[in-house]
N, C-alpha and C positions, 0 to 999 in steps of 0.2 A: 504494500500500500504506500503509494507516493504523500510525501512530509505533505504539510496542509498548513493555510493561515492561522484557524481559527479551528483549536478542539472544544468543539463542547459538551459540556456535560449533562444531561438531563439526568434525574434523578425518579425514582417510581412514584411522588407520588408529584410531577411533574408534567404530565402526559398532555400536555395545551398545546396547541399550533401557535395561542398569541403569548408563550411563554415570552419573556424577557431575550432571555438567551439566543434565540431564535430568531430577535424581530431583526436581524440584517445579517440573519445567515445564507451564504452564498452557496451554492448545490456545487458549484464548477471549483470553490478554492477550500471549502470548510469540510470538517469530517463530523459527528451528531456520536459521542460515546453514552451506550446505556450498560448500565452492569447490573446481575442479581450476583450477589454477595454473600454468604454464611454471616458474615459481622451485623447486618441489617436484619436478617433473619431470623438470629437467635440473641438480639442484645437484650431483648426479653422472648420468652417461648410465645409468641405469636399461635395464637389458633389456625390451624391448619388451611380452613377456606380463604384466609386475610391474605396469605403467602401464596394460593394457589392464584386467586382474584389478583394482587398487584403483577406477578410475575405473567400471567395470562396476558394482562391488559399491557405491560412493558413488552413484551413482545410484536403484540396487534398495533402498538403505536409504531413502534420501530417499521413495521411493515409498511404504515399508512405514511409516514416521513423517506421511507425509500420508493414507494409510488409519488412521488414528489419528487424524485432527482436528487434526494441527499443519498452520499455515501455513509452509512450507519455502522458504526464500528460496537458489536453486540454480543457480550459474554455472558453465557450461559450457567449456570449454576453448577452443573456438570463438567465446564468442559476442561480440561486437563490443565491448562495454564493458568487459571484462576486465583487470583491473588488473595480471593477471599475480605476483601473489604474494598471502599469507596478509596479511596489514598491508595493504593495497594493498585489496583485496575487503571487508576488513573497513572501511577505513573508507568504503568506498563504499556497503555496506551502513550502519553508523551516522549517514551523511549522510541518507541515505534516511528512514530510520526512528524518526531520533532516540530511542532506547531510552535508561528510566535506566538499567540495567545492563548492560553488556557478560559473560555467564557461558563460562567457559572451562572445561574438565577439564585439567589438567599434561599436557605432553605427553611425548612417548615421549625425544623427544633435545634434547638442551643446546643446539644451537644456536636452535632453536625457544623452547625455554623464552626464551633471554633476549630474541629480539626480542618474544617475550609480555611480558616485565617491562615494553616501553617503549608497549603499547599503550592503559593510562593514561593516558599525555600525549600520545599520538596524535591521539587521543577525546579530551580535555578529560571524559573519564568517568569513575567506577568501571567498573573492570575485575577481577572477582573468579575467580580461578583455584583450582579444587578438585582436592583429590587426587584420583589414581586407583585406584580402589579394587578394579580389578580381579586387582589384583596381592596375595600372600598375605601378602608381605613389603615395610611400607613404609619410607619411605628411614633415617626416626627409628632404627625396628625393626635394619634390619641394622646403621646407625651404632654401635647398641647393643650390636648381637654384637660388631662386628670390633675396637670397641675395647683394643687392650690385648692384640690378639693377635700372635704375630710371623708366623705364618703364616693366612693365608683358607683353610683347609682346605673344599674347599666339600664332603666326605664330612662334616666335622660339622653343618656349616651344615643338610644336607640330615634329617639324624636328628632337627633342631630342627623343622623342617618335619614331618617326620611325624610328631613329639610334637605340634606344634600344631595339624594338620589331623584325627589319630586314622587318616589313610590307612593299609591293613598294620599297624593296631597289635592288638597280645592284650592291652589291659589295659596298662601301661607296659611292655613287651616289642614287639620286633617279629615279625611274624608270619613261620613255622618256623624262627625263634630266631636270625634272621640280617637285619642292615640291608638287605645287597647284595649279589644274586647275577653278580656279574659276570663273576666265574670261569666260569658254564655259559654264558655267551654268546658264547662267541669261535670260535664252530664254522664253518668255510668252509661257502660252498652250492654246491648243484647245481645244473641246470635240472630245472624240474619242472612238468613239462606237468599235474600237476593243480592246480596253486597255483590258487588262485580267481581271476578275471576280475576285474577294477576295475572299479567302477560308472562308467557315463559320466554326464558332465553335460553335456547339449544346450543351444545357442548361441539366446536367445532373441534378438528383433528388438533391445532394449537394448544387447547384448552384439556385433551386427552392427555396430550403430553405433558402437561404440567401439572395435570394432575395425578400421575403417575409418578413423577418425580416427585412430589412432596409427598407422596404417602409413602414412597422411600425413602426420604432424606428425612423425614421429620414427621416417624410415626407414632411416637411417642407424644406428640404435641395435642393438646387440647385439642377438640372438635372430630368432625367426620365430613367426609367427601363427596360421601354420595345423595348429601341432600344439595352440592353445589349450583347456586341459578345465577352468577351475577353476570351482568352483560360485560363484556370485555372488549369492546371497542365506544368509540365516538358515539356513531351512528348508532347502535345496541343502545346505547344511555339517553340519548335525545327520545328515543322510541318509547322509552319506559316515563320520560318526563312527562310528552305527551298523553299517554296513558292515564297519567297518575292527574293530571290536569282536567283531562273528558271523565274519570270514574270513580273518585277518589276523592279530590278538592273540595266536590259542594257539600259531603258529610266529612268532612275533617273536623270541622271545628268542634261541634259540641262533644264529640268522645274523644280528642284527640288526648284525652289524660284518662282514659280508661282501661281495665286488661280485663279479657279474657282468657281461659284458659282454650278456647279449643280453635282461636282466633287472632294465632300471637301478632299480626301485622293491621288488624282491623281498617282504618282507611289513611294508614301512616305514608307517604313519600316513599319511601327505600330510596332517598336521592343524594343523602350526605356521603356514602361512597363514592357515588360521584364527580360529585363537585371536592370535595377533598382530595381525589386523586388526579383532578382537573380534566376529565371529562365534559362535564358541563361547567359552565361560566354563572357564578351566582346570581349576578345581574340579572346574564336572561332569562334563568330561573324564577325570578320575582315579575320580569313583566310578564311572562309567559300568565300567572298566578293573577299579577294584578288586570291584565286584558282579560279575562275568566269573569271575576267581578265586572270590570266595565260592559261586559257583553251579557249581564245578566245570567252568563251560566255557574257561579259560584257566589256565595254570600259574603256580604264585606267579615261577619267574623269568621269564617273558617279564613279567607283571603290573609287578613290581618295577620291572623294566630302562625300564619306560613310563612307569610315575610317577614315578618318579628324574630322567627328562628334565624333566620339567614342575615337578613343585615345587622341584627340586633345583638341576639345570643350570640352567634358565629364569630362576628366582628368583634363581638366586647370581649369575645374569652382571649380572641390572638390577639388582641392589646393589655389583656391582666397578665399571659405569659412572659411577654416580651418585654412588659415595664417591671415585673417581678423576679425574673431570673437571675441570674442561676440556685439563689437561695428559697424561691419559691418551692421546690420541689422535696428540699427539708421539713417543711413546715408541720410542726404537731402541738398547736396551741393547747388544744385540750388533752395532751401527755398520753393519748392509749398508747398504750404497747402491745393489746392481746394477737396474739398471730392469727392468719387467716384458715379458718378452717378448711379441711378437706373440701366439705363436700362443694365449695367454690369450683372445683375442678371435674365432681364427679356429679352434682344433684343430687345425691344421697343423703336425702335429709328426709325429715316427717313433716317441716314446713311446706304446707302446699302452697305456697306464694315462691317460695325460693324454690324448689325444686322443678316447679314450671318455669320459672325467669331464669332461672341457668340451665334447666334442660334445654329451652327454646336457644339459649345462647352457645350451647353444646351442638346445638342441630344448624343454626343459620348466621352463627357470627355475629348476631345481632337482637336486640332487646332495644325498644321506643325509650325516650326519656323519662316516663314516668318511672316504667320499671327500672330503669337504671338509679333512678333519685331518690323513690322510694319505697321499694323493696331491696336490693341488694346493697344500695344505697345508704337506707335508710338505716339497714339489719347490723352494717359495719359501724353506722358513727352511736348505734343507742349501745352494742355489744362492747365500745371500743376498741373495735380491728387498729394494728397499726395501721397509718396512715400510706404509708411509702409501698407497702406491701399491697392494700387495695389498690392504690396509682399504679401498680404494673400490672396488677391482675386486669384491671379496666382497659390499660394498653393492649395486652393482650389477645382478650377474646372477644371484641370488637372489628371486624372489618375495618368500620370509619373510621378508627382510633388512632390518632396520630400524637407527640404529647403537648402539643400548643393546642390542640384546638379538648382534650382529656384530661389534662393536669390539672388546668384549672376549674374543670367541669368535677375532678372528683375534692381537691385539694379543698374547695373553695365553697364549691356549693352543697356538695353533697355529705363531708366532712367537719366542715368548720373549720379545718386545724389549721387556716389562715389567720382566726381570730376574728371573721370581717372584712375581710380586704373584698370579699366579694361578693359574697352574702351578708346582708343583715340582721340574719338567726339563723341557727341551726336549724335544718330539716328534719328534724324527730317529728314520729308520730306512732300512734300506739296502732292496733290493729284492727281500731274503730274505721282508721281511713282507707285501711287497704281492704274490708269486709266493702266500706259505701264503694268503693273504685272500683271491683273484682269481682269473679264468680270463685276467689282462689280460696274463701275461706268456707266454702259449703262443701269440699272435699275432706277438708283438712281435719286431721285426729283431733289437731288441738281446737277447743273451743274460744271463739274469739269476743263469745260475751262474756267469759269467766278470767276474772282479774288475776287471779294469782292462784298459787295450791297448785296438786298432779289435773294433767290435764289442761292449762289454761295456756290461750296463747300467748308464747315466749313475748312478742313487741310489749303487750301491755304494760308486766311488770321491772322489762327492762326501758322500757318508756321514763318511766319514774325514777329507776334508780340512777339511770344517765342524768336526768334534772339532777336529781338529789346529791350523785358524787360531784357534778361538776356546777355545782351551785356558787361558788367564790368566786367565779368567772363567768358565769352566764347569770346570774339574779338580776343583775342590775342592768340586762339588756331589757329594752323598753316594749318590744314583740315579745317577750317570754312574760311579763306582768301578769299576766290571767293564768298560765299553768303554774307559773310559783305562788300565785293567791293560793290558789285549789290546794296544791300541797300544804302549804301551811296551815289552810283552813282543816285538813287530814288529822286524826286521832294519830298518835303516836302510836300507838297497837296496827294501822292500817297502814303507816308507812312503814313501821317496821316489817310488816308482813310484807309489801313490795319489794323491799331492799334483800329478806331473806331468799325469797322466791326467784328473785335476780340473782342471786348467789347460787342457789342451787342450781340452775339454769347454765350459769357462766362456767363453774367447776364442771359439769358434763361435757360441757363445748375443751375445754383445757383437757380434759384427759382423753380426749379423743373418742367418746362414745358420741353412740347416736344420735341426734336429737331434731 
């Protein structure tokens, strides 16, 4: 392969045409390097479909970039020369082709970025790393908002976004005179045998092959293969947007915080894959949503409840990583240390809310927000799972999970153990809320109207005792006012029975029995 001007590097979850990197690359003088890696694949055990999904779709792009006249310089997982990391491929590529420039796009997490800072003097090259510009809000941008605030309110954050994209605006108003309709979303679901069919995506010969390799290379790894559906090209992914836009959109709203158990995706997107691995462009994901609404065939609150994720959530978490780092990923305000149980890995519990939410997460790489915030969520910040150890398990067996846009989703909101930096209370809840949200507690041994004693479900009494130990640090939070009334309003005999009850509860989980 003849030297070249310009090596670039794309990265997996990188796969845009309007990358950065990209945008004055020449097919006749530049070379396009993609690698899959061992170091990116096991820096934490990744679920089996995440690895089969990114490596499938880094392929299909590679192909759809050399039907385009680039030359793609493309190492396989397998193939013999393999250097086995991002640094490691690249300079083997730069030995090769000796390129004057090395061009990068920023990549998604810190630890990546800094071994980019040192691939300069790797290379004895320029190495020129561009923003990514895929994002609405860049790092300058939010540094600017958060300035000078005592709280990251990401509800204002989110208003700034839709003043600056024009998404649901009337003219500097937003449209039917309301930022957020969140209030009409909170409605439980049913089964409903007319809810529309999910479109399938059929497993081309590519997609064979890579999935044959990981159940090789990485059998051991959480998950299974043969429930694999994700689209793995471009066109595959615009196809499922659309979908999800004609069949899906005008009933999102009001369940979009609901779970069933025999209906783990109910009228959810499946889009954050996606548009994370840059397949789709968020932007046009939102007008896509928002022309839905203006054309009458979708309701401004499901519409809202959809763009709100994207520009709002999406955008505020990669501005709480990137102004946080690198000490954000330490963080354990409220001190748990208890290790993550088994059955995280295997759904071998008697909880029938977790053993659905991690089975389904064992079968499709994926669990909606609710379930991740809380039920698995939920079950680690009232138990006191370490914190650092949930943040890789959520890496993990996730698909979408990448740790800028997951850190701060478990560190922050789901956890607390930022202290606030992102949330404004802790998300505890006893098992009153996941009985009104679920059908998961009419299977389940434990009863979820019985507070405490053999037989009650575990959330309740660990509900209370998470208040109750971590009381010196949360009482004087101003959202927690009304459950620490109620406890203290509590007989001494009726807290002591919550605290014991959590006791006996937590020593089963610690010694490794069932529960």
């Amino acid at each position: 392969m003849p030297s070249c001007r310009h090596l670039i590097f794309v990265l997996g979850d990188q796969l845009s045409p309007t990358l950065t990197s990209l945008s004055d690359a020449d097919p006749a003088r530049d070379v396009i390097l993609m690698a899959e890696v061992m170091a990116e694949a096991t820096y934490v055990r990744h679920h089996k479909q995440k690895i089969a999904f990114i490596f499938s779709a880094m392929r299909h792009f590679a192909d759809e970039l050399r039907a385009q006249g680039f030359t793609v310089r493309y190492t396989r997982l397998n193939d013999p020369d393999n250097a086995g990391s991002l640094s490691g491929e690249l300079r083997r590529a730069a030995e090769a082709l000796q390129p004057e420039t090395v061009i990068v796009t920023e990549p998604g997490e810190w630890r990546v970025l800094e071994d980019m800072k040192g691939w300069g003097q790797l290379l004895a090259r320029p190495v020129k790393i561009r923003p990514d510009t895929r994002f609405l809000c860049s790092h300058a941008e939010f540094r600017a908002w958060a300035e000078g605030r005592k709280e990251l309110t990401m509800e204002f954050f989110y208003r700034e976004m839709r003043r600056k994209t024009g998404l649901l605006m009337e003219g500097d108003q937003p449209a039917g005179g309301r930022w957020n309709f969140d209030t009409e979303n909170r409605k439980p679901a049913k089964p409903d045998l007319l809810r529309p069919r999910r479109r399938s995506v059929s497993t081309d010969a590519i997609t064979q092959e890579v999935l044959a390799l990981v159940e090789e290379r990485f059998s051991s790894h959480i998950g299974r293969l043969d429930r694999f559906g994700f689209a793995v090209t471009r066109a595959e992914a615009e196809d499922l947007q659309d979908a999800f836009m004609a069949d899906h959109l005008p009933q999102f709203g009001e369940t979009q915080d609901a779970m069933l158990s025999s209906d783990p995706f109910l009228n959810h997107a499946l889009l954050s894959f996606y548009i994370n691995i840059g397949f789709l462009d968020p932007m046009s994901v939102c007008r896509a949503a928002e022309r839905a609404y203006l054309e009458g065939r979708a309701p401004l609150n499901a519409v809202e409840g959809f763009i709100r994720q994207i520009i709002g959530w999406r955008e505020y978490v990669r501005g709480v990583y990137w102004l946080k780092m690198p000490d954000y990923v330490e963080s354990n305000f409220l001190d748990a240390q208890r290790p993550l149980p088994d059955f995280f890995w295997t759904a071998e519990t008697d909880m029938a809310c977790l053993s659905t939410v991690i089975g389904e997460t064992i079968d499709h790489a994926y669990a909606h927000h609710i379930q991740r915030l809380m039920v698995t969520g939920n079950f680690a910040l009232i138990a006191g799972l370490h914190p650092h150890q949930v943040h890789e398990w959520y890496l993990e067996v996730y698909a979408d999970a990448y740790e800028w846009v997951e850190l701060p989703n478990v560190i922050g909101m789901s956890l607390f153990a930022d202290g606030g930096v992102l949330g404004s209370k802790p998300y505890a809840a006893s098992g009153n809320y996941i009985s009104k949200m679920s059908d998961y507690c009419s299977r389940c041994r434990y009863d979820v109207k019985k507070k405490t004693g053999e037989g009650a479900c575990p959330f309740n009494a660990l509900y209370w005792d998470f208040l109750d130990r971590n009381g010196e640090k949360l009482s004087g939070n101003r959202r927690l006012a009304q459950p620490y009334a109620t406890w203290r309003r509590m007989s001494e005999a009726q807290r002591q029975d919550y605290r014991a009850s959590a006791a006996r509860f937590l020593a089963k989980l610690e010694a490794g029995a069932r529960v």
